[in-house]
Phi, psi and omega in degrees: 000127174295148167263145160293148188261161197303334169296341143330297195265008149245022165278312199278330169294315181304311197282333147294344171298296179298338150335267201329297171324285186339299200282337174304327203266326192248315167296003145275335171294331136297310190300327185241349148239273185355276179343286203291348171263339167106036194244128167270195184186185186271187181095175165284282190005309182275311150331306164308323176301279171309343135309328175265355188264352223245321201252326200066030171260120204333128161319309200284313182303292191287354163296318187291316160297325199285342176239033146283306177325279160322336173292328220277331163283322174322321208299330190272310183322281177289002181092205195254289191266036120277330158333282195335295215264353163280349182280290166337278198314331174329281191311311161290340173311282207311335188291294173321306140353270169355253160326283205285348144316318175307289175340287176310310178293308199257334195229011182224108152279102185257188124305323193237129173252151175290166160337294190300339180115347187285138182288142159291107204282293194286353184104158182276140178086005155294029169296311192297296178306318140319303179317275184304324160314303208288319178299326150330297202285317185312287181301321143345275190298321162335318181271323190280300137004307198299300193316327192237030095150072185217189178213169160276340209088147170093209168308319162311326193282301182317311192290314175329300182288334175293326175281009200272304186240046188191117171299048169253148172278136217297321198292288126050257179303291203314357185270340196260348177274005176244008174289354182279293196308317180322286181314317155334318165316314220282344183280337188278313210265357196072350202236117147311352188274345131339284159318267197321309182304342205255313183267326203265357153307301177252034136294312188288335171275327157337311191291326204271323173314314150305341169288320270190273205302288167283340136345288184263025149287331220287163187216123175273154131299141123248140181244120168236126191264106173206139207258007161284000195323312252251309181285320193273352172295331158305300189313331219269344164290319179295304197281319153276339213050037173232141181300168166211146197252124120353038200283166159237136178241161187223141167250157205272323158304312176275323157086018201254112173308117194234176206238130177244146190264149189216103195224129168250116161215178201295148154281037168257325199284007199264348164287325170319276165003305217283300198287004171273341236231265196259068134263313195292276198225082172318302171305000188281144162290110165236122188267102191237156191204152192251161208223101147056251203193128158245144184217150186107175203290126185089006169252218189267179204241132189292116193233067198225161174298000000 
């Protein structure tokens, strides 16, 4: 059995730390606006929701069963560790859920409460505002979850396997699979005003998820002209962990053979890069430019028929 090397394990360490954010953000975002105002959205999560609004019976116990049911399909599909790390979030998800209910419920002293008794954060008749906020931190975390290989469960397991093999984007698919549970609303509450606040939630979380997600896709070029080529293409392999390709070139002025390096990497890595480039050769020519779509191993993965 291989041992994993320690950079393994703190890839795998980075990516549950940012679960975890990721989850802190969307489960507040419910516990303290969504909830005390009554406004669903899709996923179980928004099932749980119209179930505690319809029965009072806890959100976080019916999010947890309806995605034990789904894990149980997932597991062969999506592999072992997005199991793994969707099992996780479950489980933390369903504690959060939880907990900042408490918090919220028990520790935030407003003036004005919903029917039910939950403090109003924003004050009473404040539903709109609420709707965008709460949906803000949702889609936030939401995005945050995605980014570092994890899910929520639910519809996220659907859109997860449909983004597996298909070039739809996550925000998207989940918008068109939860237009039902959305809709669905209209039966606990009688009100369409209900519905819609119920639809302009998960716009905004789709849009900012989306948002999110590809942020932290974008990807730069750089063409580096240097007569160090040799040290900073080591450098920039050890040290980013990214390739580098080689050309030969003639500058034309000069009439002088030169050798140029060509690295596609994140745009977060381009300050590395830049201050790795002039500790090695400070006189070096760096061209840099943002690209698309990178496809291929350590970018996004090519999905077409």
């Amino acid at each position: 059995m291989r041992r994993p090397a320690k950079t393994e394990i703190m890839r795998e360490v980075k990516d549950y730390f940012y679960i975890t954010l990721g989850l802190i953000s969307y489960s507040f975002g419910w516990a303290a606006f969504l909830l005390p105002y009554q406004i669903t959205t899709g996923g179980t999560t928004g099932i749980g929701a119209i179930i505690y609004y319809a029965t009072g019976f806890p959100i976080q116990w019916s999010y947890f069963i309806i995605n034990a049911i789904l894990m149980t399909f997932a597991i062969r599909i999506l592999g072992p560790r997005f199991s793994i790390k969707t099992t996780y979030a479950i489980f933390m998800l369903t504690f959060l859920l939880w907990i900042f209910q408490i918090v919220v419920n028990d520790y935030v002293q407003v003036p004005d409460v919903s029917t039910d008794g939950k403090p109003l954060l924003l004050g009473a008749g404040q539903d709109f505002m609420a709707c965008i906020i709460g949906a803000a931190l949702c889609g936030i975390g939401l995005g945050i979850v995605f980014n570092y290989n994890g899910s929520t469960g639910g519809t996220d397991i659907i859109a997860a396997i449909v983004n597996k093999y298909k070039d739809v984007t996550l925000g998207r698919m989940i918008m068109i699979c939860d237009v039902f549970i959305i809709s669905s609303c209209y039966f606990v509450f009688h009100d369409w005003r209900r519905v819609i606040f119920g639809f302009v939630t998960l716009f905004i979380i789709g849009v900012v998820l989306d948002w999110i997600i590809n942020s932290a896709r974008q990807s730069v070029q750089f063409l580096i002209f240097s007569k160090q080529y040799e040290k900073i293409a080591d450098c920039i392999t050890k040290e980013t962990d990214r390739g580098v390709t080689v050309l030969n070139g003639t500058g034309w002025y000069s009439k002088h053979d030169v050798k140029v390096l060509v690295v596609l990497a994140k745009k977060r890595q381009s300050l590395d890069i830049f201050r790795l480039v002039k500790r090695i050769d400070p006189n070096a020519f760096i061209s840099q430019s943002s690209v698309i779509g990178v496809y291929g191993e350590g970018f996004d993965q090519l999905k077409v028929k």
